[in-house]
LOVEX-751837 format. One record per atom (N, C-alpha, C): atom name; x, y, z. Coordinates in nm, 4 decimals. Example, Ala and Ser with C-alpha at 12.3 -4.5 7.8 and 13.67 -1.06 7.14 Angstrom:
2
<r><name>N</name><east>1.3190</east><north>-0.5690</north><up>0.7800</up></r>
<r><name>CA</name><east>1.2300</east><north>-0.4500</north><up>0.7800</up></r>
<r><name>C</name><east>1.3200</east><north>-0.3300</north><up>0.7800</up></r>
<r><name>N</name><east>1.2850</east><north>-0.2250</north><up>0.7080</up></r>
<r><name>CA</name><east>1.3670</east><north>-0.1060</north><up>0.7140</up></r>
<r><name>C</name><east>1.2900</east><north>0.0030</north><up>0.7870</up></r>
//
This chain:
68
<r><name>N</name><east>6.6281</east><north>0.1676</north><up>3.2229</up></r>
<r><name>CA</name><east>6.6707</east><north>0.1262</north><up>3.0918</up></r>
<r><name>C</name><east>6.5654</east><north>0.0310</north><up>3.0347</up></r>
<r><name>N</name><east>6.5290</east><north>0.0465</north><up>2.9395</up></r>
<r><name>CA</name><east>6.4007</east><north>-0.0149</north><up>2.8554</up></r>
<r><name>C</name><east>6.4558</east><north>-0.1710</north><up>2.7674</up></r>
<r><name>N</name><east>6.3962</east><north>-0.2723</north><up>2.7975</up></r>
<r><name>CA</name><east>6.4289</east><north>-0.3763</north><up>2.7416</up></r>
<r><name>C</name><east>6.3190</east><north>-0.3656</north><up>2.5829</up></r>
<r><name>N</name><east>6.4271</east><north>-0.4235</north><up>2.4691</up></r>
<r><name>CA</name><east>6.3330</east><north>-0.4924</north><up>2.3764</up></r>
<r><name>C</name><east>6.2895</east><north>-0.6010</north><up>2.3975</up></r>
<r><name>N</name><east>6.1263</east><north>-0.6454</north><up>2.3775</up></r>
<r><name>CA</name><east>6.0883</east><north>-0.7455</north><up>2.4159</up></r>
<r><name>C</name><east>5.9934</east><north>-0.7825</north><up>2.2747</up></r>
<r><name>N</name><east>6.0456</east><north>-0.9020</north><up>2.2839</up></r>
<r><name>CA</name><east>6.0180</east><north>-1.0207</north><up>2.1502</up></r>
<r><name>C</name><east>5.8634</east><north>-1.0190</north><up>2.1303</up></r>
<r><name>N</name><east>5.7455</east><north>-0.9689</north><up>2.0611</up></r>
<r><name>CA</name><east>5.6280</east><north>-1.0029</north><up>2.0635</up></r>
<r><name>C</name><east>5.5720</east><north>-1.1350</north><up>2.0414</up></r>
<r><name>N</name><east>5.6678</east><north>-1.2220</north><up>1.9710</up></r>
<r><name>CA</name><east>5.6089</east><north>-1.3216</north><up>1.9323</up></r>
<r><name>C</name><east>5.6108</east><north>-1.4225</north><up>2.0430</up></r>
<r><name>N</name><east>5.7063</east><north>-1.4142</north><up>2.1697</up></r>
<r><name>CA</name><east>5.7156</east><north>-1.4513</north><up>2.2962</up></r>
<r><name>C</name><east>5.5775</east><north>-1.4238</north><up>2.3512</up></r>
<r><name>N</name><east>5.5115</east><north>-1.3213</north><up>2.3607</up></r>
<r><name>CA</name><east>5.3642</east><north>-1.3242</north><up>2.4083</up></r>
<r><name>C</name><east>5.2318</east><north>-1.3057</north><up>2.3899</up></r>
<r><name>N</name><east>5.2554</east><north>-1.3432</north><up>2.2285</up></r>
<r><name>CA</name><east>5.1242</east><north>-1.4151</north><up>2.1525</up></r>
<r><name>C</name><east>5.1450</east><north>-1.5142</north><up>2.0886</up></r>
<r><name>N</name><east>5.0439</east><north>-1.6134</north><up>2.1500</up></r>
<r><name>CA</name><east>5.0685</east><north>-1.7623</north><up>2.1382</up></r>
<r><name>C</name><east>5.0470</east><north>-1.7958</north><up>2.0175</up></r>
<r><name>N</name><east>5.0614</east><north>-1.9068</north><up>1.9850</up></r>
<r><name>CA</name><east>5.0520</east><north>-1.9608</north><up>1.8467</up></r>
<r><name>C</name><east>4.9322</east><north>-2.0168</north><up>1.8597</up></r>
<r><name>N</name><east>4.8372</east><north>-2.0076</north><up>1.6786</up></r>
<r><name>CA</name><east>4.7260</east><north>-2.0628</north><up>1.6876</up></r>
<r><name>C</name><east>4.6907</east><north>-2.1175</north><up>1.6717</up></r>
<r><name>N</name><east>4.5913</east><north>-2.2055</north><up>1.7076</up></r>
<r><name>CA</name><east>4.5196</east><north>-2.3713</north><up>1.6929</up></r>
<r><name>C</name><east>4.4229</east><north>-2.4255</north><up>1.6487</up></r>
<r><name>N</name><east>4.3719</east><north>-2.4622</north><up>1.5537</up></r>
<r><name>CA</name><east>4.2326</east><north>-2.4406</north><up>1.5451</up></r>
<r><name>C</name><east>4.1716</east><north>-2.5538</north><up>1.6416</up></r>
<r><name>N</name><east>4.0747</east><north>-2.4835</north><up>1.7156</up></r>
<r><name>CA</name><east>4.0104</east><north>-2.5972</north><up>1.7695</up></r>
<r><name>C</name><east>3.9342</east><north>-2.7087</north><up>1.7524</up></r>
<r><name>N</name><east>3.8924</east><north>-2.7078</north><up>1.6228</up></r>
<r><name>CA</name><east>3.8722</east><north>-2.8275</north><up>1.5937</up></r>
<r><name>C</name><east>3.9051</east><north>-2.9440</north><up>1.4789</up></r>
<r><name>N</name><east>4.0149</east><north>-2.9376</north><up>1.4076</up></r>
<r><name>CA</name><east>4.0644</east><north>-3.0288</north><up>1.4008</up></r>
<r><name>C</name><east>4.2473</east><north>-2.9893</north><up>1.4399</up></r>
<r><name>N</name><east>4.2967</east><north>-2.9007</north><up>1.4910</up></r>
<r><name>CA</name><east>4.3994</east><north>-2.9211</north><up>1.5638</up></r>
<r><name>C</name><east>4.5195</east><north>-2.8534</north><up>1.4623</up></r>
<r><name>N</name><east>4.5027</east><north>-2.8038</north><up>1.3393</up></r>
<r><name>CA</name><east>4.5945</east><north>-2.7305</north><up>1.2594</up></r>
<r><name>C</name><east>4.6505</east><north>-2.6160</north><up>1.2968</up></r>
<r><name>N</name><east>4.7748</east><north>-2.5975</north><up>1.2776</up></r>
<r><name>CA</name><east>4.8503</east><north>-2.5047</north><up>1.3674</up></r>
<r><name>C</name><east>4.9020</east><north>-2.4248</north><up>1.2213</up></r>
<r><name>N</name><east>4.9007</east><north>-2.2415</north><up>1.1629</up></r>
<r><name>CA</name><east>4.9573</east><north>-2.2407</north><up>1.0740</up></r>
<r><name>C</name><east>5.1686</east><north>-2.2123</north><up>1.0951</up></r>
<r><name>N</name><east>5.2085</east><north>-2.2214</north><up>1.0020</up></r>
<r><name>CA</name><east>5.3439</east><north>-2.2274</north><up>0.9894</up></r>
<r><name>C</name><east>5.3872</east><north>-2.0863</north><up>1.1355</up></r>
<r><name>N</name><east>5.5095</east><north>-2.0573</north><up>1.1904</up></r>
<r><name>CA</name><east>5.5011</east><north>-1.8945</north><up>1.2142</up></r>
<r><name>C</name><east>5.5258</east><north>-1.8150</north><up>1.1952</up></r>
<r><name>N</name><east>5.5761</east><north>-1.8053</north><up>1.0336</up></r>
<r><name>CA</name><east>5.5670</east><north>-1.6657</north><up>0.9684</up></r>
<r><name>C</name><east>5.4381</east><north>-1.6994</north><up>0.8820</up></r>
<r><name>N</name><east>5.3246</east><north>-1.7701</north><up>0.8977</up></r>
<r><name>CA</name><east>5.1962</east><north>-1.7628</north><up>0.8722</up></r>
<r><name>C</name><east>5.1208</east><north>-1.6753</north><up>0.9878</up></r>
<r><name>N</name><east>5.1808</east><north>-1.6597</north><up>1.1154</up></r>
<r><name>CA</name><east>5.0573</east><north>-1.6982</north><up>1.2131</up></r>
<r><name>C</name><east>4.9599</east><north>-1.5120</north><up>1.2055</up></r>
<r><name>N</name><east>5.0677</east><north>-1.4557</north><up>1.1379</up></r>
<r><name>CA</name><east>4.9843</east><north>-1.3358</north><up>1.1345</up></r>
<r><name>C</name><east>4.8743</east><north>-1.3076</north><up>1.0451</up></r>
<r><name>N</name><east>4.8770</east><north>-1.3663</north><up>0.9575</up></r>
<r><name>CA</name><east>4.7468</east><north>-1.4085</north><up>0.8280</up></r>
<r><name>C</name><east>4.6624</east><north>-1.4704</north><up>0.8522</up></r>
<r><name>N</name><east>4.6777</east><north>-1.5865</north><up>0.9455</up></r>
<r><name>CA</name><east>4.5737</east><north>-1.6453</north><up>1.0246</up></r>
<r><name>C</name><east>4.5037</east><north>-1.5947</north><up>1.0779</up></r>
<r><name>N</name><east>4.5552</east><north>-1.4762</north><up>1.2107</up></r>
<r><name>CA</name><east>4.4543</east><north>-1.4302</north><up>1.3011</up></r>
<r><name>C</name><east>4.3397</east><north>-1.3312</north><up>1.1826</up></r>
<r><name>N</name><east>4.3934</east><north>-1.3122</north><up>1.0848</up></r>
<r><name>CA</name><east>4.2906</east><north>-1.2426</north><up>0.9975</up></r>
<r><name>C</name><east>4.1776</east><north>-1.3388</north><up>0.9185</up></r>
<r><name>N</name><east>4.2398</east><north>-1.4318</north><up>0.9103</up></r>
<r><name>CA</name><east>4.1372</east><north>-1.5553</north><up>0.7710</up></r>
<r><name>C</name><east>4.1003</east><north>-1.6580</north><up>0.9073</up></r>
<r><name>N</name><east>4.1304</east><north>-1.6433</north><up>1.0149</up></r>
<r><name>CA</name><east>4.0613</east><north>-1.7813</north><up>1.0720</up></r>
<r><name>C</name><east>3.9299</east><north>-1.7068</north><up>1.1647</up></r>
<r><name>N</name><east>3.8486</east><north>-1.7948</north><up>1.2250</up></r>
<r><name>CA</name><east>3.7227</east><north>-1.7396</north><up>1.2865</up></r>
<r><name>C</name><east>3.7790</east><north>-1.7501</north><up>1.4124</up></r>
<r><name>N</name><east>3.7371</east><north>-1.6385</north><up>1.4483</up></r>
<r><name>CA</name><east>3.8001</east><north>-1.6089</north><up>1.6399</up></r>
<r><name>C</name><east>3.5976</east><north>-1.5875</north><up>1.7301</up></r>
<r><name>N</name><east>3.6158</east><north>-1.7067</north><up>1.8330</up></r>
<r><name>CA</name><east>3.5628</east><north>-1.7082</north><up>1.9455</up></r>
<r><name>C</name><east>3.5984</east><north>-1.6922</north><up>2.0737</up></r>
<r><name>N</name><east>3.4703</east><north>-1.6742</north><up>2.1829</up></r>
<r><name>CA</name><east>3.5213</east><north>-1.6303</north><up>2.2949</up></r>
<r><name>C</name><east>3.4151</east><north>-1.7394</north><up>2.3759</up></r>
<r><name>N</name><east>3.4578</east><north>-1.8808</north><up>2.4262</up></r>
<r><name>CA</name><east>3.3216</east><north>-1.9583</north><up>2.4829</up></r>
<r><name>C</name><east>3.3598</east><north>-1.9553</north><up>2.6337</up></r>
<r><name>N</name><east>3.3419</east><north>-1.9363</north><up>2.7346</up></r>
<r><name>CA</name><east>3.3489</east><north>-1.9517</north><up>2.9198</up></r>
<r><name>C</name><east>3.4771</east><north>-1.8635</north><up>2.9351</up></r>
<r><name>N</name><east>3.4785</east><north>-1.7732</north><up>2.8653</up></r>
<r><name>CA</name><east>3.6120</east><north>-1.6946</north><up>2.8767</up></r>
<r><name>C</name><east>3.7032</east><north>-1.7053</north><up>2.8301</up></r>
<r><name>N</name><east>3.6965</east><north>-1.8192</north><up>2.7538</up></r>
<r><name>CA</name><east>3.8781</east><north>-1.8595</north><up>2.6492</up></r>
<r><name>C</name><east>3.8396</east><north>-1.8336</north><up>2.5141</up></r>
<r><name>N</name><east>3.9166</east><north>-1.7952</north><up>2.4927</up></r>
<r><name>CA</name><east>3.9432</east><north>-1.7784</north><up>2.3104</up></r>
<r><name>C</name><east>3.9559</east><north>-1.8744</north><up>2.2469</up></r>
<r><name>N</name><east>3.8915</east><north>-1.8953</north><up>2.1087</up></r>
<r><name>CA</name><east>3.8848</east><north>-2.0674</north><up>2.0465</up></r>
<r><name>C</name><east>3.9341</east><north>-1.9404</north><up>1.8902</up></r>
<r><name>N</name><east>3.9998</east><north>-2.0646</north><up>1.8352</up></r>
<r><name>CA</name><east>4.0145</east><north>-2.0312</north><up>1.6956</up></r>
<r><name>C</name><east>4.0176</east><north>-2.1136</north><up>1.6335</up></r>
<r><name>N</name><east>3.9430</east><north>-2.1149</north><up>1.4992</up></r>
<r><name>CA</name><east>3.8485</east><north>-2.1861</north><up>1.4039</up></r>
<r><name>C</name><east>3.9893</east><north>-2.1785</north><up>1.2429</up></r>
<r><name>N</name><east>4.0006</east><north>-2.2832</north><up>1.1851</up></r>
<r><name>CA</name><east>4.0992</east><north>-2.2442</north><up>1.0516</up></r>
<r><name>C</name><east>3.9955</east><north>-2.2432</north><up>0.9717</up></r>
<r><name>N</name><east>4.0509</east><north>-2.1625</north><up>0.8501</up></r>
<r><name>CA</name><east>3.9398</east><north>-2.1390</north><up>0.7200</up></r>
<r><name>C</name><east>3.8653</east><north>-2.2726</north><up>0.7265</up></r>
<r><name>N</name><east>3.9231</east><north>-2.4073</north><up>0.7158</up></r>
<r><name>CA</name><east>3.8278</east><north>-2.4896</north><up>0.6160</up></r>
<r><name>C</name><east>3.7520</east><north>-2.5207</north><up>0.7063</up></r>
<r><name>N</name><east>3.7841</east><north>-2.5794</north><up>0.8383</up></r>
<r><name>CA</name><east>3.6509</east><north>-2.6003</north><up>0.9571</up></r>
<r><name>C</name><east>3.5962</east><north>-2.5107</north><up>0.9800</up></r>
<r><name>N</name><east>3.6015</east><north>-2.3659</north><up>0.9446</up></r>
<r><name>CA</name><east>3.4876</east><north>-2.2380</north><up>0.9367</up></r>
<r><name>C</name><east>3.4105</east><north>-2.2429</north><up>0.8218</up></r>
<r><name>N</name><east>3.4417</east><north>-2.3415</north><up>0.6856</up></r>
<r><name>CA</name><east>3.3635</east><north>-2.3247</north><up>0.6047</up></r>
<r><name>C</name><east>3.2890</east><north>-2.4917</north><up>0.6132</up></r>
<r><name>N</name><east>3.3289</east><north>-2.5422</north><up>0.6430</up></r>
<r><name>CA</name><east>3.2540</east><north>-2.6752</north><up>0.6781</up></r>
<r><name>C</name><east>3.1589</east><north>-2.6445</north><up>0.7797</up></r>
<r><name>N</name><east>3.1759</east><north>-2.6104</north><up>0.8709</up></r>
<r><name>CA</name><east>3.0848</east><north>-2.5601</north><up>1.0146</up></r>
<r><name>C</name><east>3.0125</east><north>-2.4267</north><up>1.0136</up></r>
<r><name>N</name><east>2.9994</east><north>-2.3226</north><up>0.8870</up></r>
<r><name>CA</name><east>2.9529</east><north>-2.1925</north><up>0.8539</up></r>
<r><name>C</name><east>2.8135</east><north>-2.1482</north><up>0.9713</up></r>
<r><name>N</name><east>2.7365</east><north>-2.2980</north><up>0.9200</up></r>
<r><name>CA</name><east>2.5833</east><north>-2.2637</north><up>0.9436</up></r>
<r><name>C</name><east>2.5164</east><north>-2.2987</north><up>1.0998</up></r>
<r><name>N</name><east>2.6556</east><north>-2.3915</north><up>1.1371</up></r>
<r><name>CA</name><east>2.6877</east><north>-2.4361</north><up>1.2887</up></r>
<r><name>C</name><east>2.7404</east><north>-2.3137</north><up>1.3856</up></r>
<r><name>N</name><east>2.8035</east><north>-2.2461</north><up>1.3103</up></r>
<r><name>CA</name><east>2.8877</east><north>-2.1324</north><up>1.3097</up></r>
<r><name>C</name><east>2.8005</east><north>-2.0205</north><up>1.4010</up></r>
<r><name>N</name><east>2.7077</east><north>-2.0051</north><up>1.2620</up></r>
<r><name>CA</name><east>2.6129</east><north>-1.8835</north><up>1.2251</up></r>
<r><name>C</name><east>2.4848</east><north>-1.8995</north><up>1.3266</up></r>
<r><name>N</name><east>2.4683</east><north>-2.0418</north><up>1.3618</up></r>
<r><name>CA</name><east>2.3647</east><north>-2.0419</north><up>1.4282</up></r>
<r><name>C</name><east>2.3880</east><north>-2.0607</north><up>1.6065</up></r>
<r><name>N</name><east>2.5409</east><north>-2.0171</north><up>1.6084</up></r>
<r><name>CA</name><east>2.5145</east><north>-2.0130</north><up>1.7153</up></r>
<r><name>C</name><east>2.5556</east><north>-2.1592</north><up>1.8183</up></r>
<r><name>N</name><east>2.5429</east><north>-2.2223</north><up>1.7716</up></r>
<r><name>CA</name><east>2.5210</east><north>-2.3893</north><up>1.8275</up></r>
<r><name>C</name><east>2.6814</east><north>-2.4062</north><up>1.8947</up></r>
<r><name>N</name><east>2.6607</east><north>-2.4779</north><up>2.0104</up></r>
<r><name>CA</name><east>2.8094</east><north>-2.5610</north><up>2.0631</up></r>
<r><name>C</name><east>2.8842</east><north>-2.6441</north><up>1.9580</up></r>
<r><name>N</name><east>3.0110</east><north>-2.6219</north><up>1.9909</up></r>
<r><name>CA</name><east>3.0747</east><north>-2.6945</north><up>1.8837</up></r>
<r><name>C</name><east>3.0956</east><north>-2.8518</north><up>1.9112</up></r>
<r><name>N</name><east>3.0092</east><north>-2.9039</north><up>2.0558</up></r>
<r><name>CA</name><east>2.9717</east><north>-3.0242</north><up>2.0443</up></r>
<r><name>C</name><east>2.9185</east><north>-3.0911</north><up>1.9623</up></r>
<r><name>N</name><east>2.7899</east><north>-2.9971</north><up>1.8791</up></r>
<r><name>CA</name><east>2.7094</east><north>-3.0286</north><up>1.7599</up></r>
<r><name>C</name><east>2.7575</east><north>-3.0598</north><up>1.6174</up></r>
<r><name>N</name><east>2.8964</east><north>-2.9484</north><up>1.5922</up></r>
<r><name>CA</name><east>2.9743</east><north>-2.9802</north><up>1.4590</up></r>
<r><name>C</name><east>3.0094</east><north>-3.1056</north><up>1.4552</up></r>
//
């Protein structure tokens, strides 16, 4: 017998990593589209619009986000 199982139970909610903004969660699906998605030592980082447009060229070039 087949259980329904809740998706939103096993995709986490998102964060931006650097300044810590979380969107609403009937936002969080618009997010994964408008925010910048990384992959640094194997974990996934996610970036919100405005620290992706503040950090573009930090972004673009590649650089640790120690540097932003």
């Amino acid at each position: 017998m087949a259980t329904k199982t809740d998706t939103a139970e096993l995709t986490p909610l998102l964060t931006c990593t650097s300044c810590g903004t979380t969107p609403a969660p009937e936002d969080q699906a618009t997010a994964r589209l408008t925010w910048s998605r990384s992959v640094e030592h194997g974990r996934t980082l996610w970036t919100c619009e405005q620290c992706s447009r503040d950090n573009i060229r930090s972004i673009e070039s590649k650089l640790d986000p120690e540097w932003w």
